[in-house]
C-alpha positions in Angstrom: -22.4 19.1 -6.7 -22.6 20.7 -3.3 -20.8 18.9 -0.4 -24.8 18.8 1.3 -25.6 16.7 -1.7 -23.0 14.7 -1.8 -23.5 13.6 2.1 -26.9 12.6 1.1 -26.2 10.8 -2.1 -23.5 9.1 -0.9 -25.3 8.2 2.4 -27.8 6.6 0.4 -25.5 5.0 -1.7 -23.6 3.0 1.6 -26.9 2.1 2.9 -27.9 -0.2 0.2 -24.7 -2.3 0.2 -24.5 -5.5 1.9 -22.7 -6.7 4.5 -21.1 -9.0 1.9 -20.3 -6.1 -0.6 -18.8 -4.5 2.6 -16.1 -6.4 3.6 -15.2 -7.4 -0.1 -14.7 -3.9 -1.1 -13.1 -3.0 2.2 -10.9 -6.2 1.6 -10.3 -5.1 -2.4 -9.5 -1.1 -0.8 -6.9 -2.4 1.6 -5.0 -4.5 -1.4 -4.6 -1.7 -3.6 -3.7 0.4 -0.4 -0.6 -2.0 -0.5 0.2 -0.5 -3.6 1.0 2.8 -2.7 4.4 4.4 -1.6 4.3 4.9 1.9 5.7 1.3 3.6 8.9 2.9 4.6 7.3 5.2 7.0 6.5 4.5 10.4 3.6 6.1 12.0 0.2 5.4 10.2 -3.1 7.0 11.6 -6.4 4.7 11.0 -9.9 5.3 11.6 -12.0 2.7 13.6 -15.4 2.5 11.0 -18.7 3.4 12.4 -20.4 0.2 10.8 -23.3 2.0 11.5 -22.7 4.1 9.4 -21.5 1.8 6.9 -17.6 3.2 6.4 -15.2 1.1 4.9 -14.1 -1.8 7.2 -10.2 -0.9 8.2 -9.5 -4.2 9.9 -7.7 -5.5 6.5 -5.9 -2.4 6.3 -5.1 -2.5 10.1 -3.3 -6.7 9.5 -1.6 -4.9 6.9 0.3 -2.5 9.2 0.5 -5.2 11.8 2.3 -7.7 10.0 4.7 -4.6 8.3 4.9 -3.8 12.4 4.4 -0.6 12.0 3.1 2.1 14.7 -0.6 2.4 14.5 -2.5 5.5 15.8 -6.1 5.9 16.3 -8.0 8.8 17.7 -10.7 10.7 20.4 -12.7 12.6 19.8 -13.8 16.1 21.7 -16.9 17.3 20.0 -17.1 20.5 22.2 -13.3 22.1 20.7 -13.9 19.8 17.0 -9.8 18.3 18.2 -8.3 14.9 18.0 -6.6 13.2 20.5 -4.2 10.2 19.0 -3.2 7.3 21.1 -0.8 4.7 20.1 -3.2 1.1 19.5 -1.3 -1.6 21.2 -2.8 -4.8 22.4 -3.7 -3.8 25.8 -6.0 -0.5 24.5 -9.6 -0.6 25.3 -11.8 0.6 22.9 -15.6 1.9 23.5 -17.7 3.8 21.7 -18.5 7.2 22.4 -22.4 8.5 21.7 -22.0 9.2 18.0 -20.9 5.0 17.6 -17.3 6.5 16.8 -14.7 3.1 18.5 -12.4 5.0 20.2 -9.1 4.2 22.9 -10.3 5.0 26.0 -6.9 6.2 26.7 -3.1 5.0 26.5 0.1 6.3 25.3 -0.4 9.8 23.3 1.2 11.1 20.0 2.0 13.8 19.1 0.6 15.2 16.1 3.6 15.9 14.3 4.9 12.2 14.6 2.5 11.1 11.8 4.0 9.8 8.8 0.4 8.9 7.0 -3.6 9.5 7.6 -6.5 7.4 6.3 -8.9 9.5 6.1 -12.5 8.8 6.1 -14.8 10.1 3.6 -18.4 10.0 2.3 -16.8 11.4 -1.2 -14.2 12.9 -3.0 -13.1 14.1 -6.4 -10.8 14.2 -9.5 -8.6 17.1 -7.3 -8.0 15.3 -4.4 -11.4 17.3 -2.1 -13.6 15.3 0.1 -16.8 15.4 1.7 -16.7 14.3 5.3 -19.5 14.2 7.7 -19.1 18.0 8.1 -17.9 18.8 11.3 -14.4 19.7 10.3 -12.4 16.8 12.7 -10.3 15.8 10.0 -9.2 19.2 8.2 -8.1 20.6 11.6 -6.0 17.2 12.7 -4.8 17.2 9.1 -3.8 21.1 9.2 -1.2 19.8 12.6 0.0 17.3 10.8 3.6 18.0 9.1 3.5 19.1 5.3 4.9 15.7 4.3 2.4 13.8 6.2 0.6 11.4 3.2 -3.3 11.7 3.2 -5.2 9.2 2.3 -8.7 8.9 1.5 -10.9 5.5 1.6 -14.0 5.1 -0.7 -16.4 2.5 -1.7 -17.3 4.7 -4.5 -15.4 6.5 -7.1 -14.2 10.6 -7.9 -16.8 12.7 -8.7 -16.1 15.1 -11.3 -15.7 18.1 -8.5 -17.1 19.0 -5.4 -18.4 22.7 -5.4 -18.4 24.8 -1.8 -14.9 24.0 -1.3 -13.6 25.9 2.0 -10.2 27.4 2.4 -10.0 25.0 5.4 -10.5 22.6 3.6 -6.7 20.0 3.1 -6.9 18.0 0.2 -5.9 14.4 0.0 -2.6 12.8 -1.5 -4.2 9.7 -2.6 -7.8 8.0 -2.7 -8.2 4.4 -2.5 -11.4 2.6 -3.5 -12.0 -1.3 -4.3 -11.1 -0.7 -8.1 -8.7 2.4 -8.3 -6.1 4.4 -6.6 -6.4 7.8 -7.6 -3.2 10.3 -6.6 -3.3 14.3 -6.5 
């Protein structure tokens, strides 16, 4: 299926869970993200969930790297040059958000790029080969391009791999690992 398709299936798909099914598949997602291989790292990027757009609820997953005390990174937005910003959270970050509902710092101590150790990424689906369907503006595959070639990628779904996703551009970074409420798939 085309990644046009997909946005639209899987759109469809998020808008008929509940607010219930939300946060126990967000809370089912961050367990089996506790499973994976990355707690000796340091700096973990996190997405703050548009719950408008019903994305998975990273609050669990955010206690998680808390209580590990680890560095947690979140991110601007610039929609006119499609870049990423990345601001260490701490307790004294504001957050507010921006016209497209995307929570984000309003500003705070930057990091570099290159200092990230792992990304969860957000995704409206992915497949058996490690692609994913964003939104489609291409945020995430240029931050994911700066980040170094060990940097662990990590996709968050409510819903499982499809078989493949067809209209895959060279731009395009595939994931490491994809975490959803009753697997953890790795590429």
């Amino acid at each position: 299926m085309l990644k046009k398709e997909l946005r639209q299936k899987y759109k469809a798909l998020r808008n008929q869970l509940s607010e219930e099914d939300l946060e126990e598949m967000s809370l089912a997602i961050a367990n089996k993200v506790l499973t994976i291989p990355i707690w000796e790292k340091t700096y973990f990027h996190i997405f703050l969930p548009i719950t408008e757009h019903k994305e998975v609820n990273t609050e669990f997953i955010l206690h998680l790297l808390s209580g590990k005390d680890k560095e947690i990174i979140i991110s601007k937005s610039n929609f006119e040059t499609r870049e990423m910003t990345h601001f260490l959270l701490t307790e004294n970050t504001k957050i507010k958000k921006n016209q497209y509902n995307i929570p984000e710092p309003v500003d705070g101590l930057e990091v570099p790029t290159r200092k990230i150790d792992v990304v969860f990424v957000p995704l409206l689906a992915f497949d058996k080969t490690g692609h994913r369907a964003g939104y489609g503006k291409g945020f995430y595959d240029k931050f994911l391009k700066e980040c170094k070639p060990e940097t662990v990628k990590i996709g968050l779904s409510f819903f499982e791999a499809e078989e493949r996703i067809d209209g895959i551009f060279e731009n395009d970074v595939k994931l490491d690992y994809c975490v959803t409420p009753n697997e953890v798939y790795q590429f």
